[in-house]
C-alpha positions as CSV (number, residue, x, y, z in Angstrom):
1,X,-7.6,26.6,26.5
2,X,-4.4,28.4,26.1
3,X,-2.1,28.7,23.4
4,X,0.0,25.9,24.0
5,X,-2.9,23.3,24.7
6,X,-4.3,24.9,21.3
7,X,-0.6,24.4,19.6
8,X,-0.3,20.8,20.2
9,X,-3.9,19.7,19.5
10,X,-3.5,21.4,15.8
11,X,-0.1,19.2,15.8
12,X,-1.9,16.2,17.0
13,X,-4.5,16.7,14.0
14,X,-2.0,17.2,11.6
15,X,-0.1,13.8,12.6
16,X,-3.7,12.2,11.9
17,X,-4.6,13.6,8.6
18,X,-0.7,12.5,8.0
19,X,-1.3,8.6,9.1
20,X,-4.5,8.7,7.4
21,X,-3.1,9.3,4.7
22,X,0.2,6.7,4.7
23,X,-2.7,4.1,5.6
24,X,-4.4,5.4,2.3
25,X,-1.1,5.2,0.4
26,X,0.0,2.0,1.8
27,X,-3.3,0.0,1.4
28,X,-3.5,1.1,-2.2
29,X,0.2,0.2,-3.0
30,X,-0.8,-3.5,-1.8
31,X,-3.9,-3.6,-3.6
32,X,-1.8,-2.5,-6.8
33,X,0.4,-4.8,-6.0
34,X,-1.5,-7.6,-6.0
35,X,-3.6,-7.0,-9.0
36,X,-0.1,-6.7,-10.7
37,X,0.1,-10.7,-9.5
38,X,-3.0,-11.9,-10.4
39,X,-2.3,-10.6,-13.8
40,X,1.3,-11.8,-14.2
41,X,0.2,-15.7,-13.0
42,X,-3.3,-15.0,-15.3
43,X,-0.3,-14.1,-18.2
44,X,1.7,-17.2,-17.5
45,X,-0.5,-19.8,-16.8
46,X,-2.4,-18.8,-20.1
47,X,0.9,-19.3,-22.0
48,X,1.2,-22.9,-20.0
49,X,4.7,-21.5,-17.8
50,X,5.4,-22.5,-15.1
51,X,4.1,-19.6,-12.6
52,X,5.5,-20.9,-8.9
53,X,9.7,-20.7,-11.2
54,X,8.8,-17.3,-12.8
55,X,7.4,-15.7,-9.3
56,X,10.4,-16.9,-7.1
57,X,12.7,-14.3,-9.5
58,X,9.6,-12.1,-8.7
59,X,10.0,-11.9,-5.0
């Protein structure tokens, strides 16, 4: 293996870990997301308010 070969595999690595790691980041932020939901239609449909008006601000 020579230095280049060597070069670009630690590159492709890196771009990896880096994907990985948006995937990570992204999943997470939509699982946030919609625990946030739940819990803002659990809030207004306790209080009897009308969820399906309030969300379309929401979104």
């Amino acid at each position: 293996m020579n230095e280049e070969n060597i070069v670009l595999h630690g590159v492709a690595v890196e771009s990896s870990l880096i994907d990985s790691t948006l995937l990570s980041i992204l999943r997470h932020s939509l699982y946030q997301q919609e625990q946030q939901e739940q819990q803002v239609q659990q809030y207004y449909l306790g209080n009897g308010l009308p969820y399906i008006y309030i969300k379309s601000f929401l979104k």
